[in-house]
C-alpha positions as CSV (number, residue, x, y, z in Angstrom):
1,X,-0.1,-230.5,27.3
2,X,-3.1,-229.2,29.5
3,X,-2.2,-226.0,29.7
4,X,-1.7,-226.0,25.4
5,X,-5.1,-226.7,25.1
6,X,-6.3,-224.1,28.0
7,X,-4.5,-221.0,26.2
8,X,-5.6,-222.5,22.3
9,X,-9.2,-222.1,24.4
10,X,-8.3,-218.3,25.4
11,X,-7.4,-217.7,22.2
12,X,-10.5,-218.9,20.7
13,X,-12.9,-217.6,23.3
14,X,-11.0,-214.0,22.8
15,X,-11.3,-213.8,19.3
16,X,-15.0,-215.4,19.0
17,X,-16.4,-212.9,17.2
18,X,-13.4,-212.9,14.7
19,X,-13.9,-216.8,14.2
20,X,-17.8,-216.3,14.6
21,X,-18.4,-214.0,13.1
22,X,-17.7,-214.2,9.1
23,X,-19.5,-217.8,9.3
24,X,-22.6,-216.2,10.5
25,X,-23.2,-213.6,8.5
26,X,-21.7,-214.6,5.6
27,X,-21.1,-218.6,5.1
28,X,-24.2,-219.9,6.4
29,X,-25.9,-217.3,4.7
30,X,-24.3,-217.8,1.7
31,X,-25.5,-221.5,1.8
32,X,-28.8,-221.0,3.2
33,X,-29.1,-218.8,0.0
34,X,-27.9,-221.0,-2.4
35,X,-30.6,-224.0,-1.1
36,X,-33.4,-221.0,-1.2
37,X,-32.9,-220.7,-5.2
38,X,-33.2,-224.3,-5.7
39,X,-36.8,-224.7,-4.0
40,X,-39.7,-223.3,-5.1
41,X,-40.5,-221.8,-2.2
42,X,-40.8,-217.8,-2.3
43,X,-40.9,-217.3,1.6
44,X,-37.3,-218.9,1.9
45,X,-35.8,-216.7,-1.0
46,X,-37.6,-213.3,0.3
47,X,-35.5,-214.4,3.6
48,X,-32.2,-214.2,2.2
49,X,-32.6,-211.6,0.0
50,X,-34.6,-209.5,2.7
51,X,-31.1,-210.8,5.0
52,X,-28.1,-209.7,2.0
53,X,-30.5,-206.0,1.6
54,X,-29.7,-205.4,5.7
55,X,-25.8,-207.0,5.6
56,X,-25.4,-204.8,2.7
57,X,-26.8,-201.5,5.1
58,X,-25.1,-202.5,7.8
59,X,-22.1,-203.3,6.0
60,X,-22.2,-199.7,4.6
61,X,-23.1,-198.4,7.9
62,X,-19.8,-199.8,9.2
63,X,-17.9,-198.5,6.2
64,X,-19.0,-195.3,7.1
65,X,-18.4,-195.1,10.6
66,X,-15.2,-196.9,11.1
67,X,-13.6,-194.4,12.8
68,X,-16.5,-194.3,15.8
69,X,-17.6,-198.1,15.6
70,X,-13.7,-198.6,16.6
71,X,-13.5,-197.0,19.6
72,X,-16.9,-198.6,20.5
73,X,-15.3,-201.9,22.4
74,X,-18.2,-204.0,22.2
75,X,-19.5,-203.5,18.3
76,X,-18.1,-207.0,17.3
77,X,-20.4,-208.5,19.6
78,X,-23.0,-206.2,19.2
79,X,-23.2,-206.9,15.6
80,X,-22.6,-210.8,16.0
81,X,-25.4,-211.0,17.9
82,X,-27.5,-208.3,16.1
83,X,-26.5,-210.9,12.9
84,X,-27.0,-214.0,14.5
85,X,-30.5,-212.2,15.3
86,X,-31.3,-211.5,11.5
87,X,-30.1,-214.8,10.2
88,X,-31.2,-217.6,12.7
89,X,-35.2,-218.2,10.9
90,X,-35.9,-218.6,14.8
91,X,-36.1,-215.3,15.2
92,X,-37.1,-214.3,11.6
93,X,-35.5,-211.0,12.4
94,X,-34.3,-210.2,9.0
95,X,-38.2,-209.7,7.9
96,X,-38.8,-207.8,11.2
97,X,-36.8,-205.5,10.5
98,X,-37.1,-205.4,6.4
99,X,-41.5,-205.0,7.2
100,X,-40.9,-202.3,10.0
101,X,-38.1,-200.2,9.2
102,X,-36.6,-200.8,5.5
103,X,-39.9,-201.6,3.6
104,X,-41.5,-197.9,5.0
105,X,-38.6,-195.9,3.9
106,X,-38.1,-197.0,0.7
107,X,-41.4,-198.2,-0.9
108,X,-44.5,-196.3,1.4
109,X,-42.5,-193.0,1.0
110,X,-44.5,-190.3,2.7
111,X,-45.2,-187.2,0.6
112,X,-46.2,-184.0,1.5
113,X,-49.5,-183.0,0.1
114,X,-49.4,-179.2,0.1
115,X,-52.5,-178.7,-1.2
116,X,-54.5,-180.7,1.5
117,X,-57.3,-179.2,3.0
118,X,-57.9,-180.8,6.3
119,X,-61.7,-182.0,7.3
120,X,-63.7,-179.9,9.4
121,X,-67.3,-180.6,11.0
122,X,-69.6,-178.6,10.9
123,X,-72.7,-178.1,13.3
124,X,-74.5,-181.1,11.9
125,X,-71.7,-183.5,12.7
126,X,-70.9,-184.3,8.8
127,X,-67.8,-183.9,7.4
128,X,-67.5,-180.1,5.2
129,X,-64.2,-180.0,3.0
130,X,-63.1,-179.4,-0.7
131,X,-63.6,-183.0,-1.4
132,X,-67.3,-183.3,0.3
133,X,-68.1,-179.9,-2.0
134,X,-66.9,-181.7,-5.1
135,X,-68.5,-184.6,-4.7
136,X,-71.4,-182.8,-3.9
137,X,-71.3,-180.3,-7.0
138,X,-70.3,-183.5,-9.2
139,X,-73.6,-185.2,-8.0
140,X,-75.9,-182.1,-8.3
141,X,-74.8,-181.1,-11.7
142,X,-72.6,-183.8,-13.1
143,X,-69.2,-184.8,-13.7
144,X,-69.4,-182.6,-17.4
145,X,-69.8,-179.5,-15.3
146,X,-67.4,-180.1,-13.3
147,X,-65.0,-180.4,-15.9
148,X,-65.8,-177.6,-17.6
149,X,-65.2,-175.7,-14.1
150,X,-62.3,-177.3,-14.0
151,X,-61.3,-175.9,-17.4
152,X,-62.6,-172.5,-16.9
153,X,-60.4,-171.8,-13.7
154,X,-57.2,-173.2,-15.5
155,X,-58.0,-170.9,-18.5
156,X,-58.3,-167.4,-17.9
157,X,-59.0,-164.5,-20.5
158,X,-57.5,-161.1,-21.2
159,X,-60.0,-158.6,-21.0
160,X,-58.4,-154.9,-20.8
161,X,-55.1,-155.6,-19.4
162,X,-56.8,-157.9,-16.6
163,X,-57.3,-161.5,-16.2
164,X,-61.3,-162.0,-16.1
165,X,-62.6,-165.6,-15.3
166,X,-66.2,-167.0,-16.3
């Protein structure tokens, strides 16, 4: 009888992550979100859905990669504990990662600005740009001018064949 139970341990303790695995990442979180709707509370429900947004990368990730992640002996455990690391509100690992990583690539995209001038100093110390001209024209002949330089640079005329600007 002992050694029944010793190899149903072996078995268990073999396939952890197999066992483990689905019930953290997907029943407890599945209940944890569940009890998140029902309160009023929106810290609990940015949690879980901050935690189903990184399953469902990760989960796409692996879908991808299949072919690599199963020759890489150790990415069950790796991504239990990676999992148990997002889930457990301990850790709070899910926002972590959301605030750092996720949250910066999809909503503070960084654009290019072509047109940017950068700053320079001149001898004085103060700061001598296309901004700092602007702002200085604006407050030395007023925002009606600049408009109307504005207008005339966008608008050239024809004059003999030849684009003349005022």
């Amino acid at each position: 009888m002992g050694s029944g139970a010793g190899s149903f341990l072996k078995v268990v303790l073999k396939n952890f992550d197999v066992l483990a695995g689905p019930v953290v990442s997907l029943v407890y979180p599945l209940y944890a979100s569940v009890r998140a709707i029902e309160t009023k509370s929106p810290v609990d429900d940015q949690q879980w859905l901050t935690y189903w947004v990184l399953y469902s990368m990760i989960t796409i990730f692996e879908l991808t990669f299949w072919k690599v992640l199963e020759w890489i002996p150790i990415w069950p455990y790796a991504k239990l504990i990676l999992t148990c690391w997002l889930v457990i509100p301990y850790f709070s690992g899910a926002a972590y990662v959301y605030e750092h990583y996720v949250r910066p690539l999809f909503v503070n995209r960084q654009t290019i600005n072509v047109w940017y001038v950068p700053r320079k100093k001149d001898f004085n110390g103060k700061q001598d740009d296309i901004l700092t001209a602007a702002e200085q024209y604006i407050q030395e002949n007023g925002t009606e001018a600049f408009e109307t330089l504005i207008h005339r640079a966008d608008k050239p005329r024809r004059s003999g064949g030849h684009a003349v600007y005022d």
